[in-house]
N, CA, C and O atoms as CSV, one atom per row, in Angstrom:
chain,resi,resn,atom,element,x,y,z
A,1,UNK,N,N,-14.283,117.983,-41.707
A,1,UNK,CA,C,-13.385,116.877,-41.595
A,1,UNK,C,C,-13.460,116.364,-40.155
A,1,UNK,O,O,-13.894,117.169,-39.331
A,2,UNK,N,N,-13.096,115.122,-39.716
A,2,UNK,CA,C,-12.725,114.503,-38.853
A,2,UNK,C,C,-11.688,113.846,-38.960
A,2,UNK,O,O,-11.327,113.150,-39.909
A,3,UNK,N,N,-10.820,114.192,-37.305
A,3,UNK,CA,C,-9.621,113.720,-37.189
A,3,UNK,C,C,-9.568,113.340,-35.902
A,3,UNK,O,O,-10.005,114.178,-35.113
A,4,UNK,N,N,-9.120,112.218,-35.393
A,4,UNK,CA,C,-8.443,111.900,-33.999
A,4,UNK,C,C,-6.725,111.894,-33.975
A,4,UNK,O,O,-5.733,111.452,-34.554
A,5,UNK,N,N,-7.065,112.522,-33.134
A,5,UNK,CA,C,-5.041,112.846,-32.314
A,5,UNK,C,C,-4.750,112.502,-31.165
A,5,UNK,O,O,-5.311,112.911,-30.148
A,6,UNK,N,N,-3.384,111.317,-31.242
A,6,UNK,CA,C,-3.131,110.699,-30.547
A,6,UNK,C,C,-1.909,111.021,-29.718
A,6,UNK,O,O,-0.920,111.584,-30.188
A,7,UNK,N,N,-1.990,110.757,-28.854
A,7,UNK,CA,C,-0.428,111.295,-28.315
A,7,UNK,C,C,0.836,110.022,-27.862
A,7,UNK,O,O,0.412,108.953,-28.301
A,8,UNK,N,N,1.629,109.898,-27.447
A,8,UNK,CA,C,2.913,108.717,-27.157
A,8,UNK,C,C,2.512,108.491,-25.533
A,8,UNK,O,O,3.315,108.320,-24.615
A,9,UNK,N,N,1.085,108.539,-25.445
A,9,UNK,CA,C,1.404,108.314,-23.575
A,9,UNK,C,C,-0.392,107.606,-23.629
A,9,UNK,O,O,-1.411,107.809,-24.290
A,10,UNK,N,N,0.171,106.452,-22.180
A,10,UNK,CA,C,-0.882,105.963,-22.120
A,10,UNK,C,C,-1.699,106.644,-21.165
A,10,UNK,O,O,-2.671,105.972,-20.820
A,11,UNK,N,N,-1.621,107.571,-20.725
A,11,UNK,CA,C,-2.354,108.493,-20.297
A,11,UNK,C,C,-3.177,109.653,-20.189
A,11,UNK,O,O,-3.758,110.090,-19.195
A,12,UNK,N,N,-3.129,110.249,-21.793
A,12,UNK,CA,C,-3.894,110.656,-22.207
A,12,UNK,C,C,-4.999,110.224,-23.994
A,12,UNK,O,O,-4.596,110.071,-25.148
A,13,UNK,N,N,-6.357,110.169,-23.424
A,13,UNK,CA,C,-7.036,109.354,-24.608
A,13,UNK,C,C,-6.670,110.053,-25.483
A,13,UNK,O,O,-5.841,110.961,-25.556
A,14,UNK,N,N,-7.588,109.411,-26.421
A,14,UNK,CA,C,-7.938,110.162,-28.129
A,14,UNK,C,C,-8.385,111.055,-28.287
A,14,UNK,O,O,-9.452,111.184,-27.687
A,15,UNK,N,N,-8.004,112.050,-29.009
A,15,UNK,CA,C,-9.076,113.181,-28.750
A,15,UNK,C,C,-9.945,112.769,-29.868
A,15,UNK,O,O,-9.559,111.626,-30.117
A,16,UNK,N,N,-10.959,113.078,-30.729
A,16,UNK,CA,C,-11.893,113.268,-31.720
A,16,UNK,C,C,-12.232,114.898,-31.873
A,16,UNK,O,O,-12.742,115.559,-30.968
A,17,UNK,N,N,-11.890,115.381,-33.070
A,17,UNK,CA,C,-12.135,116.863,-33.452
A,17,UNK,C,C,-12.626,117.146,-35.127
A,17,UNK,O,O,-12.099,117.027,-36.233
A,18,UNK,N,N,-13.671,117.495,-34.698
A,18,UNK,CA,C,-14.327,118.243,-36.401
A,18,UNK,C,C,-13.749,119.410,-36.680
A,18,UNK,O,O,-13.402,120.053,-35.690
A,19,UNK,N,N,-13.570,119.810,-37.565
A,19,UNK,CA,C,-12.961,120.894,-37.864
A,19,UNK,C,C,-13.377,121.283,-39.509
A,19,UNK,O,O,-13.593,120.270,-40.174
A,20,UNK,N,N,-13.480,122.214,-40.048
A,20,UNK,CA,C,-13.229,122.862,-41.236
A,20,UNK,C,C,-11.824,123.465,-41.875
A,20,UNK,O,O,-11.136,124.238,-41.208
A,21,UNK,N,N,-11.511,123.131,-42.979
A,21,UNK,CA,C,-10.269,123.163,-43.600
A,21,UNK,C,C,-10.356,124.453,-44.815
A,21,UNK,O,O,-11.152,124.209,-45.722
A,22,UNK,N,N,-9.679,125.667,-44.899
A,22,UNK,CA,C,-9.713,126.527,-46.358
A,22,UNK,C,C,-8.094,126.385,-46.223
A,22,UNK,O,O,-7.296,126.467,-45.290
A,23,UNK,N,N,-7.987,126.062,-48.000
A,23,UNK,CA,C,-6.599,126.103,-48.362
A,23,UNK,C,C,-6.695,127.171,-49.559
A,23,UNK,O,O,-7.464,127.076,-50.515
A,24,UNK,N,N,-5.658,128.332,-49.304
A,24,UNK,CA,C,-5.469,129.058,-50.393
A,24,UNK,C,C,-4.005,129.284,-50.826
A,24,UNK,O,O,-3.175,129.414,-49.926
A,25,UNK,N,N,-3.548,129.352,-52.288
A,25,UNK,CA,C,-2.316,129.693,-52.769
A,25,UNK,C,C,-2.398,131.458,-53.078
A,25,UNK,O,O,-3.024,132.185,-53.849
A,26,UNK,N,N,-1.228,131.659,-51.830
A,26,UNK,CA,C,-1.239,133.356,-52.445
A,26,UNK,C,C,0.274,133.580,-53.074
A,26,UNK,O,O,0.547,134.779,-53.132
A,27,UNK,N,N,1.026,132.954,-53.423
A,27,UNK,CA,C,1.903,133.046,-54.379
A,27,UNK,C,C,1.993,132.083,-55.269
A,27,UNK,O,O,1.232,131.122,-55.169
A,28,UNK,N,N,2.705,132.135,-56.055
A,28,UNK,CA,C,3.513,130.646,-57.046
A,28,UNK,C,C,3.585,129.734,-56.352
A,28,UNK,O,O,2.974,128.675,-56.494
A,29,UNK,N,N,4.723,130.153,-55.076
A,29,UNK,CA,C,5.041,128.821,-54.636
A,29,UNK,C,C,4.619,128.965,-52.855
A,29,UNK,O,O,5.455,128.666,-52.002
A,30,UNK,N,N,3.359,129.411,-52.523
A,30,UNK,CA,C,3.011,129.528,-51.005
A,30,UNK,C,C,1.684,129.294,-51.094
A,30,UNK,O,O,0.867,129.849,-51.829
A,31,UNK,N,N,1.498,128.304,-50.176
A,31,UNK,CA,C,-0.124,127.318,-50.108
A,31,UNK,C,C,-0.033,127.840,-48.463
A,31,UNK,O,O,1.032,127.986,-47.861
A,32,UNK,N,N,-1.596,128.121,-47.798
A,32,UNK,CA,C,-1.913,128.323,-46.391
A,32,UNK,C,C,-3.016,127.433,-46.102
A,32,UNK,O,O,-3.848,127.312,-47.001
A,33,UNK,N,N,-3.138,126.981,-45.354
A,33,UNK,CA,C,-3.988,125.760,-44.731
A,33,UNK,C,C,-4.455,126.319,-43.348
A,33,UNK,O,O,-3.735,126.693,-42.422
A,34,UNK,N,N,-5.637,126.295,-43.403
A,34,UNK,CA,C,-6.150,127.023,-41.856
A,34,UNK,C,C,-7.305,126.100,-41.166
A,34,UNK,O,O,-8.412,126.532,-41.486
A,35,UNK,N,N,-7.360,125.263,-40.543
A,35,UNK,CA,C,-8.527,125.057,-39.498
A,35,UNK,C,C,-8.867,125.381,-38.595
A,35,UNK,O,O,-8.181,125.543,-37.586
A,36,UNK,N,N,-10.721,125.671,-38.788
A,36,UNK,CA,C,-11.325,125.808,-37.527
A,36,UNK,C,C,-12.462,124.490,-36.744
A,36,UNK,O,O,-13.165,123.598,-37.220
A,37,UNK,N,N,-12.187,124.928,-35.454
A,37,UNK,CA,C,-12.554,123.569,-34.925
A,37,UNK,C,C,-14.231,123.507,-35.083
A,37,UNK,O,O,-14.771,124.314,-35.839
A,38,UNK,N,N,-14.798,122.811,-34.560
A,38,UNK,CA,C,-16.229,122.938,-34.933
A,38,UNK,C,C,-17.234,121.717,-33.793
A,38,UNK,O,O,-18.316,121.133,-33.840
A,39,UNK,N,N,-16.118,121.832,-32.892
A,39,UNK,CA,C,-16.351,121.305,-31.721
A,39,UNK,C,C,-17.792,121.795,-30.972
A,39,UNK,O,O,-18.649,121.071,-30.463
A,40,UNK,N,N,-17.766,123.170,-31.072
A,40,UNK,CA,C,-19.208,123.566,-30.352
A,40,UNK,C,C,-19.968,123.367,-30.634
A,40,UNK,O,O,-20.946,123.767,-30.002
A,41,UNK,N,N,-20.140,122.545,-31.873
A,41,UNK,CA,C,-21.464,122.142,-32.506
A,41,UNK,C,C,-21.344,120.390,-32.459
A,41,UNK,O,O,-22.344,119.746,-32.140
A,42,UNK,N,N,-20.129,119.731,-32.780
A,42,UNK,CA,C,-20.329,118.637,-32.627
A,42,UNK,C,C,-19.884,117.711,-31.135
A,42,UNK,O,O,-19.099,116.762,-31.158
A,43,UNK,N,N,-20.390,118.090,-30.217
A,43,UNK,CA,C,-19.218,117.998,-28.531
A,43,UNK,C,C,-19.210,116.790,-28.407
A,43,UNK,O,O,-20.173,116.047,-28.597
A,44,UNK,N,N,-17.925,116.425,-28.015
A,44,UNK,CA,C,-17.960,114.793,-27.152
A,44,UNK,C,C,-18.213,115.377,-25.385
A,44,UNK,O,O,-17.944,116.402,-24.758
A,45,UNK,N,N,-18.985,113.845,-25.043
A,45,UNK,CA,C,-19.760,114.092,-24.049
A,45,UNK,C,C,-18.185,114.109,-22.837
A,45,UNK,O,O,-18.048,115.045,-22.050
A,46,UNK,N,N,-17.546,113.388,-22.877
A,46,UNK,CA,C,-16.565,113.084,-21.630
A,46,UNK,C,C,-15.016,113.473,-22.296
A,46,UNK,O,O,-14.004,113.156,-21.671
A,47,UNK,N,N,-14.955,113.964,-23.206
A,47,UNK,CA,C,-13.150,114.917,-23.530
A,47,UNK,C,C,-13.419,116.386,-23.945
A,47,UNK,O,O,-14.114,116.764,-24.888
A,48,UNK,N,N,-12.725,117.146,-23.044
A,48,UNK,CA,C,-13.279,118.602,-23.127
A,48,UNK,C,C,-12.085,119.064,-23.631
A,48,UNK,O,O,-11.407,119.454,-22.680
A,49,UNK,N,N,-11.483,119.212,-24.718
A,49,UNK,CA,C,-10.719,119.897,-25.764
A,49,UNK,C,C,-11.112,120.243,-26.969
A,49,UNK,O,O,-11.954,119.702,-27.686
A,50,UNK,N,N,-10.145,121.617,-27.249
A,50,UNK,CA,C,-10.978,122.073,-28.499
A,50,UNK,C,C,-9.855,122.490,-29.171
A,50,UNK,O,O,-9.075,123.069,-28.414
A,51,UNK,N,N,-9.435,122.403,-30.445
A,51,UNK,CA,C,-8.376,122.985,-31.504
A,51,UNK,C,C,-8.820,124.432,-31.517
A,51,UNK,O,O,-10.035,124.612,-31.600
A,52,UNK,N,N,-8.055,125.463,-31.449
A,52,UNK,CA,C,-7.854,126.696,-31.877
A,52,UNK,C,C,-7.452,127.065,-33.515
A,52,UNK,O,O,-6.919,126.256,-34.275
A,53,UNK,N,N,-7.789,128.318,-33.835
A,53,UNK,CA,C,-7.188,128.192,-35.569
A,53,UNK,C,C,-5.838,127.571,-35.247
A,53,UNK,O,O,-5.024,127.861,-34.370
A,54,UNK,N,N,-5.819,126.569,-36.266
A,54,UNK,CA,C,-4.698,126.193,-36.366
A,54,UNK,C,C,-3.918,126.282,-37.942
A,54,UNK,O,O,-4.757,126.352,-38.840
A,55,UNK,N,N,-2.877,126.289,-38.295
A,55,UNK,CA,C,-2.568,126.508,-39.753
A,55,UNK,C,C,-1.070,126.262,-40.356
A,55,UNK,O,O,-0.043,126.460,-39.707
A,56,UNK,N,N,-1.100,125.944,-41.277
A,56,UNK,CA,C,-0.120,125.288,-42.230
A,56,UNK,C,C,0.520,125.951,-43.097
A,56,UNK,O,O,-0.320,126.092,-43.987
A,57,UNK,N,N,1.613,126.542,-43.490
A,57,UNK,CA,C,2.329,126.832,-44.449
A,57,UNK,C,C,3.313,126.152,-45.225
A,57,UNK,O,O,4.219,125.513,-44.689
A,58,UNK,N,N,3.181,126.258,-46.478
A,58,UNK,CA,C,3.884,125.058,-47.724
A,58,UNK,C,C,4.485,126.343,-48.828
A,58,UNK,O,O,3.896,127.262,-49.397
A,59,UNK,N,N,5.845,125.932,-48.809
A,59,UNK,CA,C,6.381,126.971,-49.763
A,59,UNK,C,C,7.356,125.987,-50.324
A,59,UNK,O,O,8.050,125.138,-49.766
A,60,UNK,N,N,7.218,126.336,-51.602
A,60,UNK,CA,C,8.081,125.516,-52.686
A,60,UNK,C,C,9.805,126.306,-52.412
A,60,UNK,O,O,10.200,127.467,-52.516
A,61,UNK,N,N,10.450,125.077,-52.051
A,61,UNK,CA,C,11.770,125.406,-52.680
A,61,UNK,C,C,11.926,124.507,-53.538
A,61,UNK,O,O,11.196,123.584,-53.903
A,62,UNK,N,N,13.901,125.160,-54.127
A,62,UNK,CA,C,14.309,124.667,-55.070
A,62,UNK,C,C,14.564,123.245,-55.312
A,62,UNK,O,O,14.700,122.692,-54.220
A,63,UNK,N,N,14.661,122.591,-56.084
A,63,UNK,CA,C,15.009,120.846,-55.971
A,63,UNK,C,C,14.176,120.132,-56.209
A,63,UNK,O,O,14.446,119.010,-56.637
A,64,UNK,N,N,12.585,120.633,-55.970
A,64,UNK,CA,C,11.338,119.815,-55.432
A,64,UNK,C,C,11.245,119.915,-53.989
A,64,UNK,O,O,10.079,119.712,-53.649
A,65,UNK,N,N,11.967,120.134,-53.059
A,65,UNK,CA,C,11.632,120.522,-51.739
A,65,UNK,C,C,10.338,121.031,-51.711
A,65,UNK,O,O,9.574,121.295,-52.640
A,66,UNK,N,N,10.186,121.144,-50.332
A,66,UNK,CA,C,9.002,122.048,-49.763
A,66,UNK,C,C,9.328,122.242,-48.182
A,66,UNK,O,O,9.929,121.365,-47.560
A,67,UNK,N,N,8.958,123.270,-47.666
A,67,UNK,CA,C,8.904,124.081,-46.717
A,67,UNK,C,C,8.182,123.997,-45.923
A,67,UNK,O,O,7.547,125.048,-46.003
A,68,UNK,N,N,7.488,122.992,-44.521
A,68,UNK,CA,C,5.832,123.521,-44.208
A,68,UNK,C,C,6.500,123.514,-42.890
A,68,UNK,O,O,7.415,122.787,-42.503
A,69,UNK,N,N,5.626,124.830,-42.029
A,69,UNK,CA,C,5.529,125.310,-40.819
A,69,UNK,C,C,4.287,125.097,-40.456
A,69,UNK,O,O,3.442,125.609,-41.190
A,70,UNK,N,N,3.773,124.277,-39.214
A,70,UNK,CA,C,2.626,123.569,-38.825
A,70,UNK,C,C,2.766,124.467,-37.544
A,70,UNK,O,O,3.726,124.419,-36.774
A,71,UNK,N,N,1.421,125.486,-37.393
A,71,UNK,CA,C,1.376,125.721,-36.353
A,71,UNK,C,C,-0.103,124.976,-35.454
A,71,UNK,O,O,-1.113,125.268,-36.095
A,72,UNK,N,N,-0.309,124.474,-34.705
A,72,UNK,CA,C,-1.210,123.685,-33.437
A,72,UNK,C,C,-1.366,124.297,-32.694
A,72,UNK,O,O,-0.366,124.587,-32.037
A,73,UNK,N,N,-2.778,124.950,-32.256
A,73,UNK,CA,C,-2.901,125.501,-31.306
A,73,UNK,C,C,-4.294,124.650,-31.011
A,73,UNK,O,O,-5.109,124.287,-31.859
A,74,UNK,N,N,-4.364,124.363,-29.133
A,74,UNK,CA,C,-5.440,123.526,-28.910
A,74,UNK,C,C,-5.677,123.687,-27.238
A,74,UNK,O,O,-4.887,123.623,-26.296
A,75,UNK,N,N,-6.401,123.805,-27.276
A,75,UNK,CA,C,-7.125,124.202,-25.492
A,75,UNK,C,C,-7.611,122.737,-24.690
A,75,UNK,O,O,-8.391,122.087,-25.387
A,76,UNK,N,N,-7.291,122.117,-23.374
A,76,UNK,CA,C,-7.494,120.860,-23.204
A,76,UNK,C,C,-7.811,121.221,-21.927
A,76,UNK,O,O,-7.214,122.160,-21.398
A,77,UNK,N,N,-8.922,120.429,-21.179
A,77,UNK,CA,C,-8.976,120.688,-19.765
A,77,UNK,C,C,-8.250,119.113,-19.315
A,77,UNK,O,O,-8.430,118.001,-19.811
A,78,UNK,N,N,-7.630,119.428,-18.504
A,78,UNK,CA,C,-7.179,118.790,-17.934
A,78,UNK,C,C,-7.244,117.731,-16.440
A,78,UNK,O,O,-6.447,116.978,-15.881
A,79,UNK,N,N,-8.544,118.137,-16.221
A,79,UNK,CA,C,-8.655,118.414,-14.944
A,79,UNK,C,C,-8.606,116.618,-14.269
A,79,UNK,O,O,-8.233,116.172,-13.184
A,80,UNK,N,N,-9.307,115.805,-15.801
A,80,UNK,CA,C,-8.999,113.885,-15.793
A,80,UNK,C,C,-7.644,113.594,-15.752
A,80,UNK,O,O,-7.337,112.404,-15.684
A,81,UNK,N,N,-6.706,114.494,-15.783
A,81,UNK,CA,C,-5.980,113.417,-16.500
A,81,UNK,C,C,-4.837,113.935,-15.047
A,81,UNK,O,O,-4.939,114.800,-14.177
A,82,UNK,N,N,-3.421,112.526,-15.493
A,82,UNK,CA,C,-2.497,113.034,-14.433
A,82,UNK,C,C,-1.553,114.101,-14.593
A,82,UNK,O,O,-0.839,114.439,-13.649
């Protein structure tokens, strides 16, 4: 997959990140979503960040609800920016 992530500031660009996606259901009602980045193979020449596993949890509650805990983990050099 490809995704760009943007942030609320005009000071830091776009990032662009490939990544690979496995989604598995290990209960009835619990879906896990895990990406890995895949940056070392596809590099941008001038933004040096890379997503860490990052991953998703979706658990059915009652009502039709749902539950998801988004965890983001991502490594950025910083060294351009202010």
């Amino acid at each position: 997959m490809i995704a760009e992530f943007h942030l609320p500031s005009p000071l830091v660009p776009v990032r662009e990140h490939h990544f690979i996606r496995y989604c598995r259901q290990y209960y009835e009602d619990l879906w896990v979503v895990v990406d890995a980045d895949l940056n070392g193979v596809f590099q941008h020449p001038t933004i040096k960040s890379y997503r860490r596993p990052s991953s998703c949890l979706i658990q059915a509650l009652p009502y039709g609800y749902s539950k998801v805990t988004w965890v983001e983990n991502a490594e950025v050099d910083d060294e351009d920016f202010h």
